[in-house]
Structures are given as structure tokens and as C-alpha cells.
C-alpha positions, 0 to 999 in steps of 0.5 A, spaced: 754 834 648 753 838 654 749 833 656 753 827 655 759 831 659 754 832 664 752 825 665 760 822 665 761 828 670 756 824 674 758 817 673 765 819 675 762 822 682 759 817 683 764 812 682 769 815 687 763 816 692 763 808 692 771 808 691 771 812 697 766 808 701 769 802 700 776 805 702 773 806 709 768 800 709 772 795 707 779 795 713 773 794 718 771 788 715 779 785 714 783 786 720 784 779 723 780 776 729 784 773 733 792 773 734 792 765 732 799 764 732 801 770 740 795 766 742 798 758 741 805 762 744 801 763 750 799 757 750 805 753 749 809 758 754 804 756 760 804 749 758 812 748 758 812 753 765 806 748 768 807 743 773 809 738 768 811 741 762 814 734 759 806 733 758 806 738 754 813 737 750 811 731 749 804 734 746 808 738 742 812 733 739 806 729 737 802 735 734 809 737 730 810 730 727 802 730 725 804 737 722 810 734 718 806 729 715 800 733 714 806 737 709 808 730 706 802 728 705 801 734 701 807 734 697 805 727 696 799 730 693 802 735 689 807 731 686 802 725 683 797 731 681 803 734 678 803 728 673 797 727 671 794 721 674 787 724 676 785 717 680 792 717 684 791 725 687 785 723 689 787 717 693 792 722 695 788 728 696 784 724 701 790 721 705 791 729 706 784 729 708 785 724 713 792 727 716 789 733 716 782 731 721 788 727 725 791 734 726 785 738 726 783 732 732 790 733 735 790 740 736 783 740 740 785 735 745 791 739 746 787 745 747 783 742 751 788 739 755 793 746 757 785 749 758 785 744 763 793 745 765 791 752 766 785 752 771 788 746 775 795 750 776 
């Protein structure tokens, strides 16, 4: 009996050992990269300030509208896989896909473009 105490004793020792490993190992690895979102106001700002902001509204512009679509085409998705129809969501799915790599497209070239802004500026 005391041996079988003694073996649960240490199973629980051990068990908090590792919880308490875990504890101190695991935020290291969860804290974000990179401020995605303070970098893109960054960007955004330097861009409207630069020497031809309408450039870059009008970048904006674009990169907004593809976002807005890329959102219906999603909903779009949803809304016929709600329903059931497995052919027609996948036909939506990849109408997703597609705005989504136009987006994706888009956004590079933005990036590109206001690296290019900055530098010349």
C-alpha cells in the first residue's frame, strides 16, 4: 500500500514538474513576431505623407475593395455550404481561393510599391 502511495506521490511530482516546465517554456514560443497591423499604420502613414499620396490612396482603395470581396466571397461560400450543396461550395470555395491569391497579389505589390516610396522620398 505504501508503495503504491509512494509511486502516485511521485507521478504527481512529476506531472507538476512538467506543468511547471510548460508554464515557463510555452509563452516563449507564443509571443507574436511581428506587430502586423503597427507595421501596416506605419506604412499607410509614410505612404499618405509622401510626395504623392494619391498614389497611395488610390492603392488603398484597391487593396480595400479586393478586402470587401474577398469577405463576400466568403460569405458567398458559407452561405451555399450552409445549405448543403457540397458541388456548389466548392465552386465557391475556389472563387474564395482566387480573390484571396488576388489579394495576397495585391498587397505585395503594395508593399513593394511604398518600400520604393520610402526609399526615393
Amino acid at each position: 500500500m505504501l508503495t503504491i502511495l509512494a509511486n502516485q506521490l511521485r507521478r504527481v511530482v512529476i506531472a507538476g514538474g512538467y506543468l511547471v516546465a510548460t508554464a515557463l517554456i510555452v509563452p516563449v514560443f507564443a509571443q507574436s513576431g511581428a506587430n502586423i497591423a503597427g507595421n501596416y499604420r506605419g506604412l499607410m502613414t509614410k505612404c499618405l505623407g509622401a510626395s504623392q499620396p494619391n498614389i497611395c490612396r488610390t492603392a488603398l482603395k484597391e487593396l480595400v475593395r479586393l478586402a470587401d470581396e474577398v469577405d463576400a466571397k466568403r460569405a458567398d461560400w458559407e452561405t451555399v455550404e450552409a445549405r448543403g450543396d457540397d458541388v456548389a461550395a466548392k465552386g465557391k470555395e475556389a472563387e474564395y481561393g482566387v480573390a484571396v491569391d488576388g489579394l495576397n497579389r495585391r498587397i505585395t505589390d503594395f508593399n513593394r510599391d511604398v518600400a520604393g516610396v520610402q526609399k526615393f522620398r
